[in-house]
VOPAGU-2260 file (C-alpha; in pm, 1 decimal, decimal comma):
REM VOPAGU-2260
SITE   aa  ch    i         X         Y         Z
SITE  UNK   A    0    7435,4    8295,8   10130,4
SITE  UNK   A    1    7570,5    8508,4    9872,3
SITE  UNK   A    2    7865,1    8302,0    9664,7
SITE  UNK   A    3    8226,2    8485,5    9669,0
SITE  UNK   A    4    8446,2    8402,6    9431,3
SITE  UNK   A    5    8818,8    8338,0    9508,0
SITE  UNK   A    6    8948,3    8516,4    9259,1
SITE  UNK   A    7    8809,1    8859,3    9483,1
SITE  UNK   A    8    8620,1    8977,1    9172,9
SITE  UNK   A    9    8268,5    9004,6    9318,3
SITE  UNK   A   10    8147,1    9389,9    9370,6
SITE  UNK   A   11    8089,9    9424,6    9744,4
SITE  UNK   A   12    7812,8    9625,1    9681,7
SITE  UNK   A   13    7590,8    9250,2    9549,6
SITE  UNK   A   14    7330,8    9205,3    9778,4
SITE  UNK   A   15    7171,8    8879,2    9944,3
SITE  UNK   A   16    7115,2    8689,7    9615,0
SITE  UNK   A   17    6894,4    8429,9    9482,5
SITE  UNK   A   18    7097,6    8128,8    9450,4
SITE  UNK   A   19    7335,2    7880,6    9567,1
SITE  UNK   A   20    7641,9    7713,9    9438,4
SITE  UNK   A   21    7608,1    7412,5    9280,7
SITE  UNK   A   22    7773,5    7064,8    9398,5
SITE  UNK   A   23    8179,4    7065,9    9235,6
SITE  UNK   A   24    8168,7    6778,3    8976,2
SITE  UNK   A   25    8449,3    6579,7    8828,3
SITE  UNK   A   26    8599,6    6708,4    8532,0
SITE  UNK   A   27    8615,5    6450,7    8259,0
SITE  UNK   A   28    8822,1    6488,7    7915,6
SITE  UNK   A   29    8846,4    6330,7    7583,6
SITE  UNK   A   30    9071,7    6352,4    7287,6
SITE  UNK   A   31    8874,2    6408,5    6979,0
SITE  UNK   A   32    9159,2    6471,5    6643,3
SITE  UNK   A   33    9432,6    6576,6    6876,5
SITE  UNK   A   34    9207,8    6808,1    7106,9
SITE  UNK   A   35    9182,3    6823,8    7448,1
SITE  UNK   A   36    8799,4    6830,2    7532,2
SITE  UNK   A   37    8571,9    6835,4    7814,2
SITE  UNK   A   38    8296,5    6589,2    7809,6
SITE  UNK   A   39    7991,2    6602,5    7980,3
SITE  UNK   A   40    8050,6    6299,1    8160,0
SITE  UNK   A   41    8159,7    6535,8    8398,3
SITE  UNK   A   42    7773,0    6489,3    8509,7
SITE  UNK   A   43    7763,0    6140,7    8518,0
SITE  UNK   A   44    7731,0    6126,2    8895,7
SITE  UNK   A   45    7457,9    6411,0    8960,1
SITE  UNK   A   46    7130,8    6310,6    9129,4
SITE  UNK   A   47    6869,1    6300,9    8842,2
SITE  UNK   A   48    6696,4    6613,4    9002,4
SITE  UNK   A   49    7008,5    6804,6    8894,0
SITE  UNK   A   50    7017,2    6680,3    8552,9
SITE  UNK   A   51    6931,0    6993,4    8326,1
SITE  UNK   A   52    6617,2    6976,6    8101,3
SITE  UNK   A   53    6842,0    7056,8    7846,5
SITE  UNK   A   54    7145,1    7182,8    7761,7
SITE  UNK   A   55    7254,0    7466,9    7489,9
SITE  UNK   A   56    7601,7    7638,0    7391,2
SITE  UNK   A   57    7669,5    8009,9    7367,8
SITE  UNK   A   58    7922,8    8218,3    7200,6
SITE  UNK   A   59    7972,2    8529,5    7013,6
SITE  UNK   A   60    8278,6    8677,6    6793,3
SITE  UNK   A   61    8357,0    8380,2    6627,6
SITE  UNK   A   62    8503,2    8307,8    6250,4
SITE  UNK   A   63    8830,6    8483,8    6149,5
SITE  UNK   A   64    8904,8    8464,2    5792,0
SITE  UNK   A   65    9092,5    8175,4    5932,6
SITE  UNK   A   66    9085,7    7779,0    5871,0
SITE  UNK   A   67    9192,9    7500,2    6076,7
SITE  UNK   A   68    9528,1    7473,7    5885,7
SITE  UNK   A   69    9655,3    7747,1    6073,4
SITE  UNK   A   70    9742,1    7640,2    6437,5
SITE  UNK   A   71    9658,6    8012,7    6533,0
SITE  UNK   A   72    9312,2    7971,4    6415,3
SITE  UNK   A   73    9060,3    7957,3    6715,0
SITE  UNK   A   74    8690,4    7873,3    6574,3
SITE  UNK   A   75    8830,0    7539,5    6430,1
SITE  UNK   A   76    8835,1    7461,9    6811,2
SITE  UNK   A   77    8585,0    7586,2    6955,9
SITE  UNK   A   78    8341,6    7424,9    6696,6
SITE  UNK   A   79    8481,8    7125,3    6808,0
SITE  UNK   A   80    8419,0    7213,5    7165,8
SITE  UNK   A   81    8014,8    7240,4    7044,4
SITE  UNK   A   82    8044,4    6929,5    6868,6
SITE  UNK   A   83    8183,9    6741,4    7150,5
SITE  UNK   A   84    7897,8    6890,0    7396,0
SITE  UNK   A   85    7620,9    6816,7    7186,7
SITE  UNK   A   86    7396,7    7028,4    7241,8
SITE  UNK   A   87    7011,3    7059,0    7202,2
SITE  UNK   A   88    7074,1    7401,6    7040,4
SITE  UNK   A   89    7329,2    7673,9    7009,6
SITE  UNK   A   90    7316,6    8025,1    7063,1
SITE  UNK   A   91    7513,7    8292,4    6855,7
SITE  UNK   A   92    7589,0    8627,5    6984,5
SITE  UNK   A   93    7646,8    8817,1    6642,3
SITE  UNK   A   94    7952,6    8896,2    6431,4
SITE  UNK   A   95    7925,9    8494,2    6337,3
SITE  UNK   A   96    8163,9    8599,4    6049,1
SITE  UNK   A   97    8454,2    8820,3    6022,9
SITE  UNK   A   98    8512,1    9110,9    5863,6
SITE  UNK   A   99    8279,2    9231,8    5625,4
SITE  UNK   A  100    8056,9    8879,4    5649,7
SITE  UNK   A  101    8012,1    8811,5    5288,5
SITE  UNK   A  102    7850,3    8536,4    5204,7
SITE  UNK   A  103    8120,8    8426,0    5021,0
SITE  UNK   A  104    8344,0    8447,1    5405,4
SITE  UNK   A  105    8059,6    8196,4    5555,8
SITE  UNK   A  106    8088,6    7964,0    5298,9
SITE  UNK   A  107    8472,4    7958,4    5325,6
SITE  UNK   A  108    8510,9    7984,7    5694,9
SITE  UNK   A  109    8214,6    7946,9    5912,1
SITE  UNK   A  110    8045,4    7715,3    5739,2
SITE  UNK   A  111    8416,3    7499,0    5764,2
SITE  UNK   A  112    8364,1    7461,7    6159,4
SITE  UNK   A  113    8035,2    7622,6    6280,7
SITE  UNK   A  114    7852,9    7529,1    6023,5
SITE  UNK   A  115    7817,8    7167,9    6099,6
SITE  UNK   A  116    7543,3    7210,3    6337,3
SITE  UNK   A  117    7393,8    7547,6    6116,5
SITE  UNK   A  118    7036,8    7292,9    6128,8
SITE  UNK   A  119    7045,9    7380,6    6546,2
SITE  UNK   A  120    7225,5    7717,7    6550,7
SITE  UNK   A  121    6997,1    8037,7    6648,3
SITE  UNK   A  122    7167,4    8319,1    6560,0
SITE  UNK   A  123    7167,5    8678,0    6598,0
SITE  UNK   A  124    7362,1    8943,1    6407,9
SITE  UNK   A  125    7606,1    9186,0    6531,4
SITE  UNK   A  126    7801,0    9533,8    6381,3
SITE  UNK   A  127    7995,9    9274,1    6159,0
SITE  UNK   A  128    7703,6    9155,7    5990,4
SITE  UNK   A  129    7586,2    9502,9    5894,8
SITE  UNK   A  130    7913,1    9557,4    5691,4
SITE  UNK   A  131    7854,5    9377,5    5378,9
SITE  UNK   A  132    7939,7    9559,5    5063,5
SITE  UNK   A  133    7624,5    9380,8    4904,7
SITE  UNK   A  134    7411,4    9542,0    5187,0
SITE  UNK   A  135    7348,9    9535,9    5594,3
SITE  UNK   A  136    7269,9    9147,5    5744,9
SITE  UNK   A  137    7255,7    9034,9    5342,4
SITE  UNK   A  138    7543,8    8740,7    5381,3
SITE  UNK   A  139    7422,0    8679,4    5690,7
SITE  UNK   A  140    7036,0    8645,2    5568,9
SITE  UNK   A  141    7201,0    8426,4    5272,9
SITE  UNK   A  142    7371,3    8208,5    5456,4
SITE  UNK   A  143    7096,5    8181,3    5755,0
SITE  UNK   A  144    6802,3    8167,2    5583,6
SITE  UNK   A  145    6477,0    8140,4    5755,1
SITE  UNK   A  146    6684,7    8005,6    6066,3
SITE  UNK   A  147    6781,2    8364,2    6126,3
SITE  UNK   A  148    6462,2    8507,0    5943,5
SITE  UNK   A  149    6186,3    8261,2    6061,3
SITE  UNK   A  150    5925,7    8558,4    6026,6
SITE  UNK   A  151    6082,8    8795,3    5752,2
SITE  UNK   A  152    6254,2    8975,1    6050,4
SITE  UNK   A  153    6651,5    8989,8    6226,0
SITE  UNK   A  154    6429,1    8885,3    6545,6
SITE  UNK   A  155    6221,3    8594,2    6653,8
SITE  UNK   A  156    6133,8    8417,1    6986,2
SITE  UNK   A  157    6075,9    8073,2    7037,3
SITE  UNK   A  158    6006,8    7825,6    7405,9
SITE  UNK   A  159    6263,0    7513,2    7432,5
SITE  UNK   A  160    6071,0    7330,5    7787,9
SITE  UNK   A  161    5981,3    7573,4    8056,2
SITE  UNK   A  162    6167,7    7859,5    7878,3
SITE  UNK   A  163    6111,7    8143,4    7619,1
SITE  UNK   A  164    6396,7    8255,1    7386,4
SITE  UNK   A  165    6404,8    8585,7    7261,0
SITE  UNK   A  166    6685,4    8653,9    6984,3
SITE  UNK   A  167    6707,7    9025,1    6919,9
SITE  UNK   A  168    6873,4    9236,6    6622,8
SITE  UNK   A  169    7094,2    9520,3    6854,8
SITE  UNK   A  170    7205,1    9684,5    6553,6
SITE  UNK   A  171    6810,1    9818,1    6548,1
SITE  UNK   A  172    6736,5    9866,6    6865,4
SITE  UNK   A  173    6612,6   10228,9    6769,8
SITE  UNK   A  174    6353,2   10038,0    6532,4
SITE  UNK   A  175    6011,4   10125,4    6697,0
SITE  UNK   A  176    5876,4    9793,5    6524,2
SITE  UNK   A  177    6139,4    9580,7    6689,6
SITE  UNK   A  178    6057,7    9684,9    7011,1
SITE  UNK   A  179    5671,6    9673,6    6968,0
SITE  UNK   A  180    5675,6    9332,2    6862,6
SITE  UNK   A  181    5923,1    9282,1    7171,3
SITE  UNK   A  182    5625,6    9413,6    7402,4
SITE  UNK   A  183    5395,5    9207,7    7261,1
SITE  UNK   A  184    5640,1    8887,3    7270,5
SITE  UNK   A  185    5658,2    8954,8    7650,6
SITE  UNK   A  186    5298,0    8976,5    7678,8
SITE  UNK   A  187    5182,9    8654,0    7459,3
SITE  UNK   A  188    5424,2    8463,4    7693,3
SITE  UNK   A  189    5344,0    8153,2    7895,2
SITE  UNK   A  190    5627,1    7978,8    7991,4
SITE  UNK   A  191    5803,1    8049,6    8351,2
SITE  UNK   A  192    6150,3    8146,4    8234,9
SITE  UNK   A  193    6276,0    8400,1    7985,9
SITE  UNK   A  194    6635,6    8465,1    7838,9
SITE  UNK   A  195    6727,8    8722,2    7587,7
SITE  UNK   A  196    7051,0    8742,4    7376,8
SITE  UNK   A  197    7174,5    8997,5    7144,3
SITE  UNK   A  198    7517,8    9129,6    7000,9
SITE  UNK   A  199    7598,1    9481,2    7199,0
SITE  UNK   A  200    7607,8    9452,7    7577,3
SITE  UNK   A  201    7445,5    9671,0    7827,8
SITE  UNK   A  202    7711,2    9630,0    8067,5
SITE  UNK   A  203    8063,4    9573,2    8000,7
SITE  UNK   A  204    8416,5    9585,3    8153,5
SITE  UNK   A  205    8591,1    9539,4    7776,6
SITE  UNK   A  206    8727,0    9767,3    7566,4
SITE  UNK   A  207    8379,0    9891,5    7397,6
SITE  UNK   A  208    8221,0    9917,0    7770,1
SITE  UNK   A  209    7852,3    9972,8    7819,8
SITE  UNK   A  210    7627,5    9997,0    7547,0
SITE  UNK   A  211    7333,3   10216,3    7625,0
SITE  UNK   A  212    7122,2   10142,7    7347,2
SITE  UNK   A  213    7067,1    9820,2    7447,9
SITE  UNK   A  214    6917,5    9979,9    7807,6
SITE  UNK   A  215    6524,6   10011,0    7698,6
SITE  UNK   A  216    6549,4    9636,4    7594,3
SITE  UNK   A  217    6701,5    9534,6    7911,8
SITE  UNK   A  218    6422,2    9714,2    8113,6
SITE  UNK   A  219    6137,1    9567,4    7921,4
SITE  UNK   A  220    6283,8    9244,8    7988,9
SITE  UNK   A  221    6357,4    9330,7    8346,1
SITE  UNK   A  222    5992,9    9433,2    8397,5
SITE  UNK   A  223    5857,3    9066,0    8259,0
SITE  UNK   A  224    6078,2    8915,4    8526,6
SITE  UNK   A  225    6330,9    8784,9    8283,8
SITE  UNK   A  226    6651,5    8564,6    8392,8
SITE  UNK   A  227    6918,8    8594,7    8179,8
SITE  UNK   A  228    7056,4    8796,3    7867,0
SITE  UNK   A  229    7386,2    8705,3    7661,8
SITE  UNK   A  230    7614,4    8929,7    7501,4
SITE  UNK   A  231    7885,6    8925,3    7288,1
SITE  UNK   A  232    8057,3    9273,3    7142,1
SITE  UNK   A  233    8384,0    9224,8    7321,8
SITE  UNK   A  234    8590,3    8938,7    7311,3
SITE  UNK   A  235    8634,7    8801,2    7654,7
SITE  UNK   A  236    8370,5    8631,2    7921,1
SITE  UNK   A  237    8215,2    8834,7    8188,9
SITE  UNK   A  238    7937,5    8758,0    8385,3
SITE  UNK   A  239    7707,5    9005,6    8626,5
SITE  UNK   A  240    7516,1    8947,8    8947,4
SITE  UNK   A  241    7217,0    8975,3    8868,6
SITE  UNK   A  242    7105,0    9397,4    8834,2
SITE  UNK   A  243    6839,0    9628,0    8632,3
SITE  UNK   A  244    6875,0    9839,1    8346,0
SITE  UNK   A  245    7013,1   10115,7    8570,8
SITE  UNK   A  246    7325,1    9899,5    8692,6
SITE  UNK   A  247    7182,7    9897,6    9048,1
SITE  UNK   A  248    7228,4    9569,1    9200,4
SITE  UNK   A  249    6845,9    9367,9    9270,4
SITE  UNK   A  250    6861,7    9032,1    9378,1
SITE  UNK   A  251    6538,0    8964,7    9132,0
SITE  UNK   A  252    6727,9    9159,3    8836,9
SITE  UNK   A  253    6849,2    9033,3    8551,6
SITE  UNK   A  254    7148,4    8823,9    8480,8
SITE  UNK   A  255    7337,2    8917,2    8222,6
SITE  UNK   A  256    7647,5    8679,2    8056,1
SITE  UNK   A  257    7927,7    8820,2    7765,2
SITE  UNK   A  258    8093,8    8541,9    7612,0
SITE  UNK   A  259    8267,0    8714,9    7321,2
SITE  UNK   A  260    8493,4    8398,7    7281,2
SITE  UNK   A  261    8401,1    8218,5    7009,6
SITE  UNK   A  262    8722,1    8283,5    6773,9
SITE  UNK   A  263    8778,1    8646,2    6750,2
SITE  UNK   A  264    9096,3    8820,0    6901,3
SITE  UNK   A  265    9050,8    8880,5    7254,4
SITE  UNK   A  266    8992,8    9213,0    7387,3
SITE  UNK   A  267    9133,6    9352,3    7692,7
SITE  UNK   A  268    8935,9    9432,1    8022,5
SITE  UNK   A  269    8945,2    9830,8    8066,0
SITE  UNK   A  270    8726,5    9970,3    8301,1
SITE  UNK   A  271    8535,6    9683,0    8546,9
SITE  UNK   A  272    8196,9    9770,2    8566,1
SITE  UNK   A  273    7913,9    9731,4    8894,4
SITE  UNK   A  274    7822,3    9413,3    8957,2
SITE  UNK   A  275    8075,7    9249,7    8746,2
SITE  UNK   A  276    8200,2    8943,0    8943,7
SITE  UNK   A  277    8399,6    8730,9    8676,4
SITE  UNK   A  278    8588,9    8829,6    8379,0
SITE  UNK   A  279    8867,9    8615,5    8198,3
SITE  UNK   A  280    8977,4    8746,1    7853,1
SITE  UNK   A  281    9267,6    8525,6    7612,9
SITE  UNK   A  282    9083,6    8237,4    7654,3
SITE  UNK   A  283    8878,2    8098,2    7377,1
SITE  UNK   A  284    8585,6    7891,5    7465,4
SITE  UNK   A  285    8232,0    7821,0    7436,6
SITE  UNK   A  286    7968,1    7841,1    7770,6
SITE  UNK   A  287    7780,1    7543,1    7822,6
SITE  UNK   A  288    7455,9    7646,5    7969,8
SITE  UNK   A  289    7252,6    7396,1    8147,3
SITE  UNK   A  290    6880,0    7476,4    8195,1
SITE  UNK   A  291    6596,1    7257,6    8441,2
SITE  UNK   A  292    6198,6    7392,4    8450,6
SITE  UNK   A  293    6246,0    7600,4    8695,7
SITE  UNK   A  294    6673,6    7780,3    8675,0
SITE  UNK   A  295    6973,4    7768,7    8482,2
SITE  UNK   A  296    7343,7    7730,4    8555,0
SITE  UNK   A  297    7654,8    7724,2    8294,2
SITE  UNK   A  298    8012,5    7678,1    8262,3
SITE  UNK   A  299    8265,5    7835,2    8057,9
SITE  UNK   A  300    8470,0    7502,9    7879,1
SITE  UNK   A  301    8810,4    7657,1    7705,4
SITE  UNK   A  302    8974,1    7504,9    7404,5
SITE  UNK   A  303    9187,8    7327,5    7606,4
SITE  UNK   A  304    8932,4    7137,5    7775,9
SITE  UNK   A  305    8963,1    7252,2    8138,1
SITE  UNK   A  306    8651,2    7462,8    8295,8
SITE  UNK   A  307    8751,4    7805,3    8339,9
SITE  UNK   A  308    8431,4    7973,3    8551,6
SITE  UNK   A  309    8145,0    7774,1    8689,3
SITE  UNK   A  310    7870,0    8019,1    8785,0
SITE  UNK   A  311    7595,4    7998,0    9059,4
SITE  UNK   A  312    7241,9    7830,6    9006,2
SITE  UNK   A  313    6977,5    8049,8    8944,8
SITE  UNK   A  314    6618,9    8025,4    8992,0
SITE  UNK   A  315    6366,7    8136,7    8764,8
SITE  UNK   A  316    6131,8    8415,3    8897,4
């Protein structure tokens, strides 16, 4: 039956869904250099046919011009949060670097904290990355490389298990040549379960709200039976039942996660959208998504260690 949270966020309106809650499990911390951190021992006692296939972290918004001398300074701690998971990969919802993201700001802040697992990272650009005085995405490119330009291009896809990755450049979403080779992506697929991720959200309750141009994307992806698609844009976590391009609630829609809380300022909620059934915003954290062959599940893990949402299990299409 449909899952409710307590906090009385879910939209009434959320049909019979897809999924169930999963078992509560233990929360286990660790001190790492002072900081309070969850551990995934939290797992230890799950029956091996809950074990994830793998696990990856997700975030977006995340280096100030900050470092970790200030005690103010967020991405210090939520790299260490990353560090501390471990995971197979990392996802990065754009504006990786704050404000302008010269090459010289990676080097002196991202690279400080998130750059220690830059060999794993798969990144994405957002609005920040387009503001370089030496040119649009060219710090960003620099600092990358071919982990953010694998083909020449802002966008690549690539399969991890049973799933297929697609990281997509939103600040070109009105480039016909992104979205052809999109299409064709979609088609050349094989593997059972797809998730997207991008910088500008189709559906938000922040202060920049919905982002429209991100809607022909979201249908494309909706129409190849897709499961899941992370945002970033605003800076606070927010997760949908699952819904098409149109905002109408569909049990067999899409998923779609904002986790803007990677290091940036937070952002107030300002108008809650359809669908929306969890948003927390001054909380900095990274979302630990755990994925088998056949679903996906995550948890939002603040700097402080404690869980702050656990969503449902979903199953792949």
């Amino acid at each position: 039956m449909p899952h409710t949270p307590t906090d009385g966020t879910t939209n009434p309106r959320t049909p019979k869904a897809r999924w169930v809650i999963p078992a509560a499990a233990a929360t286990a911390l660790a001190t790492v250099g002072g900081l309070l951190l969850w551990s995934p021992a939290d797992e230890a006692d799950a029956s091996p046919s809950a074990k994830a296939a793998f696990t990856a972290v997700a975030a977006g918004d995340i280096a100030e011009q900050c470092t970790k001398s200030s005690s103010s300074c967020a991405h210090p701690k939520t790299a260490a949060l990353v560090q501390q998971i471990n995971p197979q990969f990392v996802l990065t919802m754009g504006d990786n670097q704050y404000d302008d993201a010269r090459l010289k700001d990676f080097q002196k802040y991202y690279a400080t904290t998130w750059g220690a697992f830059k060999d794993k990272t798969k990144p994405v650009p957002g609005n920040h990355e387009t503001y370089d005085p030496a040119g649009p995405l060219k710090g960003y490119k620099s600092y990358f490389g071919s982990v953010a330009y694998p083909n020449g291009k802002s966008y690549y896809s690539y399969d991890q298990g049973n799933w297929h990755f697609i990281a997509l450049d939103s600040n070109s979403f009105d480039d016909a040549a992104q979205i052809n080779w999109l299409k064709k992506d979609l088609a050349a697929n094989a593997k059972k379960c797809v998730a997207a991720y991008w910088h500008h959200p189709l559906f938000s309750s922040g202060e920049h709200g919905n982002n429209p141009v991100g809607r022909p994307v979201y249908k494309l992806l909706d129409d190849a039976k897709a499961e899941l698609v992370l945002g970033g844009h605003d800076h606070h976590y927010e997760r949908f039942a699952p819904q098409d391009a149109n905002g109408k609630a569909d049990s067999e829609g899409i998923v779609e996660l904002l986790a803007g809380t990677g290091g940036a300022n937070p952002y107030k909620i300002e108008e809650v959208q359809p669908n929306s059934q969890k948003r927390i915003t001054n909380t900095y954290g990274v979302v630990k998504l755990d994925f088998t062959d056949d679903g996906f599940s995550w948890k939002l893990i603040g700097t402080d260690g404690s869980t702050k949402d656990t969503s449902p299990s979903y199953s792949c299409h």
